[in-house]
The first five atom37 places (N, CA, C, CB, O) and aatype in JSON, in Angstrom:
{
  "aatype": [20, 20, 20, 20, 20, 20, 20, 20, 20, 20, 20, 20, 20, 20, 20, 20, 20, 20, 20, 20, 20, 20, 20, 20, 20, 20, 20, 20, 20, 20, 20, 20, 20, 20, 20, 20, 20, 20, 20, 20, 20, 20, 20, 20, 20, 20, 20, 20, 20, 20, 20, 20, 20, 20, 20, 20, 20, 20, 20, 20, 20, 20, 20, 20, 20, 20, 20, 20, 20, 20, 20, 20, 20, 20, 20, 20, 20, 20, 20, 20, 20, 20, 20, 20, 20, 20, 20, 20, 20, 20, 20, 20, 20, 20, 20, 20, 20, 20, 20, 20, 20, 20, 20, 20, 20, 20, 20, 20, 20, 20, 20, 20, 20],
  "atom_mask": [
    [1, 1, 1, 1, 1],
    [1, 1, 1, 1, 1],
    [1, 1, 1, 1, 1],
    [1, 1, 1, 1, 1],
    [1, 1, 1, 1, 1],
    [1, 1, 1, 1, 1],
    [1, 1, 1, 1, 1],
    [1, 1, 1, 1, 1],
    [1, 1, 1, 1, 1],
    [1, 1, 1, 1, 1],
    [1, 1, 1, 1, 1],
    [1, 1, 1, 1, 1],
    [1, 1, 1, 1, 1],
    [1, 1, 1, 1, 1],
    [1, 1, 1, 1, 1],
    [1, 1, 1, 1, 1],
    [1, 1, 1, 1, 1],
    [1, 1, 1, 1, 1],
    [1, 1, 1, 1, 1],
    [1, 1, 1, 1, 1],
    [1, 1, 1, 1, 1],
    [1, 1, 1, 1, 1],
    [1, 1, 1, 1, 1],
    [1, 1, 1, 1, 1],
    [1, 1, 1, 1, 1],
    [1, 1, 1, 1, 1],
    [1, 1, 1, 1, 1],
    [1, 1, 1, 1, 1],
    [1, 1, 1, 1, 1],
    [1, 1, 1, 1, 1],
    [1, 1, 1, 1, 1],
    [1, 1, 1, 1, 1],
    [1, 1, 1, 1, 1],
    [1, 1, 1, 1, 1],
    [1, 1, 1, 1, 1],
    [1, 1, 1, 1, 1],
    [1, 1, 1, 1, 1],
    [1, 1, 1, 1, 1],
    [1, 1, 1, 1, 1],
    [1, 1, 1, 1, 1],
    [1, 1, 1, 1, 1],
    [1, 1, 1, 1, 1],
    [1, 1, 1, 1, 1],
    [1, 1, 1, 1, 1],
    [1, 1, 1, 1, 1],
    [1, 1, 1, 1, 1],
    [1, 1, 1, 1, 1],
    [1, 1, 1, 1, 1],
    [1, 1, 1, 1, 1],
    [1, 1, 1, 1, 1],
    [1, 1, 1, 1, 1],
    [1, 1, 1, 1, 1],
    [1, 1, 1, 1, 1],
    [1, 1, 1, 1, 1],
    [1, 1, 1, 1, 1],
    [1, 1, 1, 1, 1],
    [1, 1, 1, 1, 1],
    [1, 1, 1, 1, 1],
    [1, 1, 1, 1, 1],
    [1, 1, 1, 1, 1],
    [1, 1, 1, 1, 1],
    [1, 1, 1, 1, 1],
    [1, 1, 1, 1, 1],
    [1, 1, 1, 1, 1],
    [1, 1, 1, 1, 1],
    [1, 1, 1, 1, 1],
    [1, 1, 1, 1, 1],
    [1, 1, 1, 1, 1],
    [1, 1, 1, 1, 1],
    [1, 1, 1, 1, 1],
    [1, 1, 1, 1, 1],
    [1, 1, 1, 1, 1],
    [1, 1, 1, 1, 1],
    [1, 1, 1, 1, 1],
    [1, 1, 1, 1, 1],
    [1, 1, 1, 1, 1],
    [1, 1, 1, 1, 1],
    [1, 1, 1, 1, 1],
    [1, 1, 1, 1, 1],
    [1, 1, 1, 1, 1],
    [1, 1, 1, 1, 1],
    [1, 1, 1, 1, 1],
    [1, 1, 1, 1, 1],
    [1, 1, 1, 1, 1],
    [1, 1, 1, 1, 1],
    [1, 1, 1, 1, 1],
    [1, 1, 1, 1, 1],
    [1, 1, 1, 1, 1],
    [1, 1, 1, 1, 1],
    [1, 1, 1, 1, 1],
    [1, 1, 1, 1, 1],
    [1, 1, 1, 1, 1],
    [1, 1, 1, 1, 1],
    [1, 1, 1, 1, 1],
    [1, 1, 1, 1, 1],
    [1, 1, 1, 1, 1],
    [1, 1, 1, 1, 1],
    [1, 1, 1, 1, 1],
    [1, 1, 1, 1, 1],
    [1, 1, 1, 1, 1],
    [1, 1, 1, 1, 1],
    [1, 1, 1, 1, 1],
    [1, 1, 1, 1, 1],
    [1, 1, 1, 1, 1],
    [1, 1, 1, 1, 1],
    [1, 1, 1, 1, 1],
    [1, 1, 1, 1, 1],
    [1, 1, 1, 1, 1],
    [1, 1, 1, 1, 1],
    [1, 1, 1, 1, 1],
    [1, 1, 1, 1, 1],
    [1, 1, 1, 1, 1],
    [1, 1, 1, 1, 1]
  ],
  "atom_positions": [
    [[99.8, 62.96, 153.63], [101.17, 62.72, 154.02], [101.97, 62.32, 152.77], [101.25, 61.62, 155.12], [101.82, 61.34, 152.04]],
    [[102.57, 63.0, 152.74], [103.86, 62.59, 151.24], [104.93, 60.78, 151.64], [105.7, 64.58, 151.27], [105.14, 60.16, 152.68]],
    [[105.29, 60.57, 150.29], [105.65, 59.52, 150.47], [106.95, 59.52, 151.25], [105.63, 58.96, 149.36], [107.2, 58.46, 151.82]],
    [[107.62, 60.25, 151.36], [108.71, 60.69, 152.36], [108.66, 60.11, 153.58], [108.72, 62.05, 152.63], [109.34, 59.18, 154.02]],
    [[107.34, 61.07, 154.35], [106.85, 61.36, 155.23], [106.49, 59.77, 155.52], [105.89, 62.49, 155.06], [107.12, 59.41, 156.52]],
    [[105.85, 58.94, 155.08], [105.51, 57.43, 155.27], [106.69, 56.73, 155.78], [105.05, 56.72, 153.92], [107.02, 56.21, 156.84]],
    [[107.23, 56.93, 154.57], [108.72, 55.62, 154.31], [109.13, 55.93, 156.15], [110.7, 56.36, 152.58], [109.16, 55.16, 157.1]],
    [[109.37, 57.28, 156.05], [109.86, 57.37, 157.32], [108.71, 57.78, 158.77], [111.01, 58.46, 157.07], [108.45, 58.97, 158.95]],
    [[108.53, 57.46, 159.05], [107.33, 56.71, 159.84], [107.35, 55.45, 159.9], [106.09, 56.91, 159.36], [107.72, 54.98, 160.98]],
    [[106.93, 54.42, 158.7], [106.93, 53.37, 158.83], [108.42, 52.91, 159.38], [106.42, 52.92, 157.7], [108.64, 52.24, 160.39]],
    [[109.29, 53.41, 158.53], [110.99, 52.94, 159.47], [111.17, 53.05, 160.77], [112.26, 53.82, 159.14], [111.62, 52.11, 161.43]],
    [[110.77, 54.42, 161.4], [110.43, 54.87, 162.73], [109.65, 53.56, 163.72], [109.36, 56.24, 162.49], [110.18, 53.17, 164.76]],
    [[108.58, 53.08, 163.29], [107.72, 52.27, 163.93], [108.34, 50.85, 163.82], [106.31, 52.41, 163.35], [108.25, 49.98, 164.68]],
    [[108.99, 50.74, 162.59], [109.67, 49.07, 162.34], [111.0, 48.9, 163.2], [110.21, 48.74, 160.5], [111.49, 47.82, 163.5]],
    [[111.54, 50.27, 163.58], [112.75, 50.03, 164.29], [112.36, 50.14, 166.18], [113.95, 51.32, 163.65], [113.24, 49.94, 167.02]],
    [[110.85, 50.49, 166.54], [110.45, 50.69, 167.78], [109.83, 49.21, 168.2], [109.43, 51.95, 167.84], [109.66, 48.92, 169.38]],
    [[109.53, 48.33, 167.14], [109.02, 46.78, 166.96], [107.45, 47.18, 167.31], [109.86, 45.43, 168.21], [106.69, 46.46, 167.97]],
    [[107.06, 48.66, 166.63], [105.37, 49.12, 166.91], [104.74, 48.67, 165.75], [104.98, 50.87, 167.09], [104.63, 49.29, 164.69]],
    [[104.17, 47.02, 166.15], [103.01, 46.44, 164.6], [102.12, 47.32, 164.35], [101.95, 45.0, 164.75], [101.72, 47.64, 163.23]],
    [[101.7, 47.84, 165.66], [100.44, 48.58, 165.32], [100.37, 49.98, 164.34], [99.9, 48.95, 166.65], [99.51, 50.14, 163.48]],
    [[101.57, 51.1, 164.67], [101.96, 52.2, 164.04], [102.44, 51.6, 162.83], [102.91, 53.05, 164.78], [101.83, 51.89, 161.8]],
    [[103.65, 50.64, 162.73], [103.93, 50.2, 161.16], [102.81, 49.85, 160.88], [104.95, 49.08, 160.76], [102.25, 50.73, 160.24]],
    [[101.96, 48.63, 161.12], [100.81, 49.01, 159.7], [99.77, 49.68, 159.25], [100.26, 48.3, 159.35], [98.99, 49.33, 158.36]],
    [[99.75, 50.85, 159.99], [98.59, 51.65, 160.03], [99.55, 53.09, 158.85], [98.0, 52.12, 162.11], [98.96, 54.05, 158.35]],
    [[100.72, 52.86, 158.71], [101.14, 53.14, 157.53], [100.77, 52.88, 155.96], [102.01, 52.8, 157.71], [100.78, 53.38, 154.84]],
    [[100.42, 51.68, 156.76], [99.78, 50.71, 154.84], [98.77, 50.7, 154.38], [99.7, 49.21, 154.56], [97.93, 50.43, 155.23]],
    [[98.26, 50.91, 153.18], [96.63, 51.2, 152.59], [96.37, 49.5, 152.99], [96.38, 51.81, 150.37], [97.11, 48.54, 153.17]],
    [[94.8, 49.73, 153.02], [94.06, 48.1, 153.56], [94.44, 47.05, 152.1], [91.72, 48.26, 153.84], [94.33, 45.83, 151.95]],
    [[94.74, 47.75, 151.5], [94.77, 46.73, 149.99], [96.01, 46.73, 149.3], [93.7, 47.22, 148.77], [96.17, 46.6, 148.08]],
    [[97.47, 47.0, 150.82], [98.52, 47.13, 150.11], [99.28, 45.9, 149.08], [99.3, 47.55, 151.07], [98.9, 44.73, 149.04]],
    [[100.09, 46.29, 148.51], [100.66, 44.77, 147.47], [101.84, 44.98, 147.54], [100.28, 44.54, 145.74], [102.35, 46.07, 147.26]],
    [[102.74, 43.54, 148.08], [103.93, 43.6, 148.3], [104.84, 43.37, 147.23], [104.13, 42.9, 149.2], [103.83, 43.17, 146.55]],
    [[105.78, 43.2, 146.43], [106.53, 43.2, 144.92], [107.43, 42.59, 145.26], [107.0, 44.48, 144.14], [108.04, 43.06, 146.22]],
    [[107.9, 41.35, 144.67], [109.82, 40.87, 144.9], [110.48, 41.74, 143.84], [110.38, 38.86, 144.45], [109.88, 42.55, 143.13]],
    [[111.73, 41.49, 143.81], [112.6, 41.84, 142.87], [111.77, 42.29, 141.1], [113.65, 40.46, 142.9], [111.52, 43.21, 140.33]],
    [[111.7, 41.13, 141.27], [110.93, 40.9, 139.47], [109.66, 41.38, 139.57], [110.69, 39.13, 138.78], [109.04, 40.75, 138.71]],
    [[108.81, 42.23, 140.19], [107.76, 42.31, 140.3], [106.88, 41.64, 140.32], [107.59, 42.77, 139.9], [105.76, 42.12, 140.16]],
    [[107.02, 40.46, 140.51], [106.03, 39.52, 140.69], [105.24, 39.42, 142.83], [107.06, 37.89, 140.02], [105.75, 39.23, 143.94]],
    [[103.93, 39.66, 142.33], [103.44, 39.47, 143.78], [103.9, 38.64, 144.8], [102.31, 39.13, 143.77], [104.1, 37.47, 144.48]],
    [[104.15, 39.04, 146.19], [104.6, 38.12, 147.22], [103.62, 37.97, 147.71], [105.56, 38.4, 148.1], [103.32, 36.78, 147.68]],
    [[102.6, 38.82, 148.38], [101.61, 38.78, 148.47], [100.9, 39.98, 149.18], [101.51, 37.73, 148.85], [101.79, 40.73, 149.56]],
    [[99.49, 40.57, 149.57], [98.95, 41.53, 149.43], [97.81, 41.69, 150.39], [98.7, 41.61, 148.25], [97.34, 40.62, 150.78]],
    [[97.32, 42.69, 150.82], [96.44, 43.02, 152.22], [96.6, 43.44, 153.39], [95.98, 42.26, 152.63], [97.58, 43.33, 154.12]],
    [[95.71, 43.89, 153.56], [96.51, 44.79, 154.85], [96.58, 43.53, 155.99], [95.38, 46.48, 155.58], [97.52, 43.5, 156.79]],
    [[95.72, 42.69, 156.0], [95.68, 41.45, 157.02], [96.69, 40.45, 156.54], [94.18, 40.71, 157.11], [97.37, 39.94, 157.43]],
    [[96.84, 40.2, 155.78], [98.49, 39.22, 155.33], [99.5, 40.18, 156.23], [99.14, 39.29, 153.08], [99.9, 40.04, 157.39]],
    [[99.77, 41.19, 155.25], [100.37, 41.66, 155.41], [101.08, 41.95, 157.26], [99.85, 42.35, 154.59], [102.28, 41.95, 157.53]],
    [[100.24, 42.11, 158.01], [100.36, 42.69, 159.58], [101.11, 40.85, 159.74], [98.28, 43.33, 160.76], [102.26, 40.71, 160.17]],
    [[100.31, 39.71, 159.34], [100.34, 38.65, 160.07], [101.89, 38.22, 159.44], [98.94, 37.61, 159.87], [102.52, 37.41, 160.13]],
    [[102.45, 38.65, 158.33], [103.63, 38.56, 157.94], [104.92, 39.09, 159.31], [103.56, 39.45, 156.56], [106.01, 38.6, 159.63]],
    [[104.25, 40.09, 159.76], [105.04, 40.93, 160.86], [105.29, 40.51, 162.25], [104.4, 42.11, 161.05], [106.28, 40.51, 162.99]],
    [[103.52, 40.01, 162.39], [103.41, 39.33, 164.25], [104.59, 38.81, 164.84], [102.37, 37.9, 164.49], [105.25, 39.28, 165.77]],
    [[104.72, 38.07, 164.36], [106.14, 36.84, 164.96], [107.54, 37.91, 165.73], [107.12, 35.72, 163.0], [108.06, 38.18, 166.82]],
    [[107.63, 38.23, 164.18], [109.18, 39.81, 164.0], [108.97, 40.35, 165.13], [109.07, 41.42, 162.61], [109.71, 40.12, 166.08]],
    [[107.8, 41.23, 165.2], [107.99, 42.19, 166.0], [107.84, 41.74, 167.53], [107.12, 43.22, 165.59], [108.2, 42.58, 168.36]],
    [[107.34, 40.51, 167.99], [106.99, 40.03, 169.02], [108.19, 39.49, 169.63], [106.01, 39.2, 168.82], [108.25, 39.49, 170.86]],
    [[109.28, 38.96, 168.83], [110.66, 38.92, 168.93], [112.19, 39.93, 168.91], [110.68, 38.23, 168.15], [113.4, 39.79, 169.06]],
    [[111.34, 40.81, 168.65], [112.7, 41.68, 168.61], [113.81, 42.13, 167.77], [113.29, 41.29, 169.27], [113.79, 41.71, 166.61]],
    [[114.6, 42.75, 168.05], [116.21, 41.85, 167.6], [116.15, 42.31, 166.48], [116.45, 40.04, 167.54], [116.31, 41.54, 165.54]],
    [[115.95, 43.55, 166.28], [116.33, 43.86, 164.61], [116.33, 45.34, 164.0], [115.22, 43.11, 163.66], [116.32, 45.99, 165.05]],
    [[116.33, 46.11, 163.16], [116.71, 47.43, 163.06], [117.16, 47.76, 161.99], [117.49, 47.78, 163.86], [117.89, 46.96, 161.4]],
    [[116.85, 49.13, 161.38], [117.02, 49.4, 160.11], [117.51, 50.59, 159.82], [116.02, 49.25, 159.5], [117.12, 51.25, 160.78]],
    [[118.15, 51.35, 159.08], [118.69, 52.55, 158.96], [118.68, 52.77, 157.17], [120.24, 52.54, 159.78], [118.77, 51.86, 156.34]],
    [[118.56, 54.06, 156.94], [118.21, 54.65, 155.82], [118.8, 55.55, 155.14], [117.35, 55.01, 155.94], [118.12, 56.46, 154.67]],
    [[119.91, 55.52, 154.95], [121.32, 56.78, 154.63], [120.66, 57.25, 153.54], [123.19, 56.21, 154.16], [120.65, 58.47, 153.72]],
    [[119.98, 56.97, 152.29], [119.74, 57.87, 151.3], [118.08, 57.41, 150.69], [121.08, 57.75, 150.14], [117.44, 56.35, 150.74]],
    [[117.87, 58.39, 150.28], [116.2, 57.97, 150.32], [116.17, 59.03, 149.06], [114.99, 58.38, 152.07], [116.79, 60.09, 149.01]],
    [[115.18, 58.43, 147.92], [114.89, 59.5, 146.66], [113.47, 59.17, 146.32], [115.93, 59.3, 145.2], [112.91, 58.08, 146.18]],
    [[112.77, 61.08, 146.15], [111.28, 61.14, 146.36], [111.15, 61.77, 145.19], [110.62, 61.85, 147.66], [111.64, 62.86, 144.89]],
    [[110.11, 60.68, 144.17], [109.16, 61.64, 143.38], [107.79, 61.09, 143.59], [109.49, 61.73, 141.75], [107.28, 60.04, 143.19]],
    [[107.33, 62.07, 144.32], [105.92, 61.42, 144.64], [104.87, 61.32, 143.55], [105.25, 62.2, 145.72], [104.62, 62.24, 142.77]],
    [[104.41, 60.38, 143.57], [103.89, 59.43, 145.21], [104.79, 58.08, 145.51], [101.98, 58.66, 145.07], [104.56, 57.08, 146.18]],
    [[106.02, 58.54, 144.66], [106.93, 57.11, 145.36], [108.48, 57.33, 145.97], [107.2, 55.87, 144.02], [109.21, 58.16, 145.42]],
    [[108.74, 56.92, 146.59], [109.91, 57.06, 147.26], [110.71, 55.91, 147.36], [109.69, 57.51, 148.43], [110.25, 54.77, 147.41]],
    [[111.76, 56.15, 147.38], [113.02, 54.96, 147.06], [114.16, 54.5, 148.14], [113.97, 55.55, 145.84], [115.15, 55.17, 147.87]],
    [[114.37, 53.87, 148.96], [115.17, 54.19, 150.23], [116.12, 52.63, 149.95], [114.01, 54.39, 152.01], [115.79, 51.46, 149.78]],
    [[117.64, 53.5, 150.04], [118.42, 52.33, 150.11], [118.58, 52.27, 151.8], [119.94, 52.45, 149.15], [118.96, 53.12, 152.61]],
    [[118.1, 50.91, 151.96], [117.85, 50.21, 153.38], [118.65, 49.05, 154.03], [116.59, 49.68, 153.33], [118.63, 47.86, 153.73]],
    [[119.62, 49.91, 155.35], [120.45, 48.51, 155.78], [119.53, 48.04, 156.82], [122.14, 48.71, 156.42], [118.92, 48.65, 157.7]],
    [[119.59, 46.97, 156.55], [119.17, 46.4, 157.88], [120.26, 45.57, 158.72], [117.98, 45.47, 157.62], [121.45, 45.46, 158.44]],
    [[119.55, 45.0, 159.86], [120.15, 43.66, 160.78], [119.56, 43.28, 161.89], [121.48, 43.8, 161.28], [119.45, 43.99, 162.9]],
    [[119.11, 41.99, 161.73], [118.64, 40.84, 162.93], [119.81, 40.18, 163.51], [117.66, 39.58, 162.33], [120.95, 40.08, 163.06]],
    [[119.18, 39.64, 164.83], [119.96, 39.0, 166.1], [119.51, 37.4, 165.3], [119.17, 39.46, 168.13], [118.3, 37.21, 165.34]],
    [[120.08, 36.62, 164.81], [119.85, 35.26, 164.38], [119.86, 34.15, 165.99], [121.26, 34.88, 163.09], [120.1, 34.44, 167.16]],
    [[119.54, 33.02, 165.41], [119.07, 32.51, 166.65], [120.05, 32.33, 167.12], [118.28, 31.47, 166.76], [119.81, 32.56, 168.3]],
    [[121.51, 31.96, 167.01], [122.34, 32.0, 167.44], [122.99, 33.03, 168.47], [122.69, 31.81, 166.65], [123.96, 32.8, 169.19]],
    [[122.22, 34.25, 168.39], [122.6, 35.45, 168.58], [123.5, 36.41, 168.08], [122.77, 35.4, 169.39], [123.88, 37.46, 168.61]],
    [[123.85, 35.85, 166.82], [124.92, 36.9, 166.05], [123.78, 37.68, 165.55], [126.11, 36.24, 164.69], [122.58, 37.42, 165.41]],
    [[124.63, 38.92, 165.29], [124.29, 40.17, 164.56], [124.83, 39.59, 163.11], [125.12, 41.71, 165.21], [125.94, 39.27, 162.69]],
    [[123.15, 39.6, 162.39], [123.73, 39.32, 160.6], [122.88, 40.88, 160.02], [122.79, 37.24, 159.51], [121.89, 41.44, 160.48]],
    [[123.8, 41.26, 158.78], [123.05, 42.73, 158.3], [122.95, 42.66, 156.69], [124.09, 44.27, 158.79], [123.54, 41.66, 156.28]],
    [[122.5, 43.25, 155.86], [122.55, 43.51, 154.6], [121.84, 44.91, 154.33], [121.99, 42.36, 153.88], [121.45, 45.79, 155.09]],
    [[121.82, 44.73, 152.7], [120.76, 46.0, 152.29], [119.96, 45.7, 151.11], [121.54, 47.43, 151.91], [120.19, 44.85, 150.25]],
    [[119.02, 46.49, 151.2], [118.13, 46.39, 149.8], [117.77, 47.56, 149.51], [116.84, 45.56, 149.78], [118.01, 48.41, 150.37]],
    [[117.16, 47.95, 148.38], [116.44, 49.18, 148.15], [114.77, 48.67, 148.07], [117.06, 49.96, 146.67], [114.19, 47.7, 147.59]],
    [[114.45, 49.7, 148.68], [112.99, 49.5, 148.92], [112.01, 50.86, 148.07], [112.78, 49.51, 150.8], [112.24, 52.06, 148.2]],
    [[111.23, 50.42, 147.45], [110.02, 51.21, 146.51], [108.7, 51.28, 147.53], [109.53, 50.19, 144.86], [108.15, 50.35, 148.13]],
    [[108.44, 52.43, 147.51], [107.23, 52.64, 148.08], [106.06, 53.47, 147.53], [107.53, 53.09, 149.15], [106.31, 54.67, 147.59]],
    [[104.7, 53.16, 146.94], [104.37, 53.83, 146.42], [103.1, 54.24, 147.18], [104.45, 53.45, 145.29], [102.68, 53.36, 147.94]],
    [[102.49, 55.22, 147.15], [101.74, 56.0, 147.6], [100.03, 56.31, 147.17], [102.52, 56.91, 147.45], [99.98, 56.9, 146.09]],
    [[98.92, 56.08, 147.65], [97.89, 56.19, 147.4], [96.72, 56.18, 148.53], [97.88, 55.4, 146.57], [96.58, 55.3, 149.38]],
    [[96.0, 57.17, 148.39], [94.77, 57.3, 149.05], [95.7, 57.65, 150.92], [93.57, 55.49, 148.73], [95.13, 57.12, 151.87]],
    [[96.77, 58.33, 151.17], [97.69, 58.68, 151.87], [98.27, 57.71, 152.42], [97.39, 59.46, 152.62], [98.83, 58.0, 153.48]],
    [[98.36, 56.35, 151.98], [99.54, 55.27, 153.12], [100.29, 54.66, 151.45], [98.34, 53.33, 154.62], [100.44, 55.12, 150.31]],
    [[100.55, 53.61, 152.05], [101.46, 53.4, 151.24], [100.83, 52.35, 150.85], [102.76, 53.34, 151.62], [100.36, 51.85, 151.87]],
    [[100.45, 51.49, 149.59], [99.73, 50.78, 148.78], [100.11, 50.03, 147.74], [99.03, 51.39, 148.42], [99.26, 49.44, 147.07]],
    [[101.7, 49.94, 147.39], [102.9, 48.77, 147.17], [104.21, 49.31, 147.28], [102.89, 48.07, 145.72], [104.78, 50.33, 146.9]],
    [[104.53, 48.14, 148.04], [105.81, 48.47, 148.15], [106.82, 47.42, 147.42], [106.06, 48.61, 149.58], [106.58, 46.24, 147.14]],
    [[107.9, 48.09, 147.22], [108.65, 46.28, 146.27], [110.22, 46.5, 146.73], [108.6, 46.2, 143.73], [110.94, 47.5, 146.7]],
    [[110.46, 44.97, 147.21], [112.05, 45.14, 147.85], [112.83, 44.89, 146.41], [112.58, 43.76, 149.29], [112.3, 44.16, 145.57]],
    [[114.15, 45.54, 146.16], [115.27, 45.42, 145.02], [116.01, 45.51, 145.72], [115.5, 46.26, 143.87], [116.52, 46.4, 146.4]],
    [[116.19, 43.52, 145.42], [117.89, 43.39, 145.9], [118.68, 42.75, 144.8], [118.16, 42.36, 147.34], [118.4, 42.98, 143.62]],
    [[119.93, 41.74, 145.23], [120.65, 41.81, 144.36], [120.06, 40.01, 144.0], [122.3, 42.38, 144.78], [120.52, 39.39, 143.04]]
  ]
}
């Protein structure tokens, strides 16, 4: 599966609140990147337990207007927005790196501002 093909899948599954399909996107030994590249942290079991809560709650959604592929990595400027506890709708964006190995995706790194 090309890195395309992931990014969007995994978006697909993150906007259906499916833990199970989003992380079965991710290599078992994926590594997550902040800004600066410095590790946030890494595994396919961190990683899912980072999600549990999110997806068990709802309330959130993502959209992907432009996305740039040289595989095995792909680049997607990403809006999002969650229901805060208050219940307002809050949104932003980041660009998200996804890189590609052994067919899932095996780091990804958010660039924001």
């Amino acid at each position: 599966m090309s890195a395309a093909e992931l990014a969007a899948r995994q978006l697909d599954a993150y906007n259906r609140a499916d833990l199970d399909a989003f992380c079965a996107c991710y290599h078992p030994e994926v590594v997550v990147l902040e800004t600066s590249g410095a590790v946030s942290f890494s595994g396919g079991e961190t990683f899912r337990a980072r999600y549990v809560d999110k997806f068990a709650q709802g309330g959130f959604g993502a959209t992907v207007p432009e996305r740039i592929v040289m595989e095995p990595h792909c680049v997607d400027l990403e809006h999002y927005w969650w229901i805060d506890a208050e219940g307002k709708q809050q949104e932003g964006c980041v660009l998200v790196r996804y890189t590609v190995a052994d067919g899932l995706i095996a780091v990804v790194q958010f660039l924001d501002s």
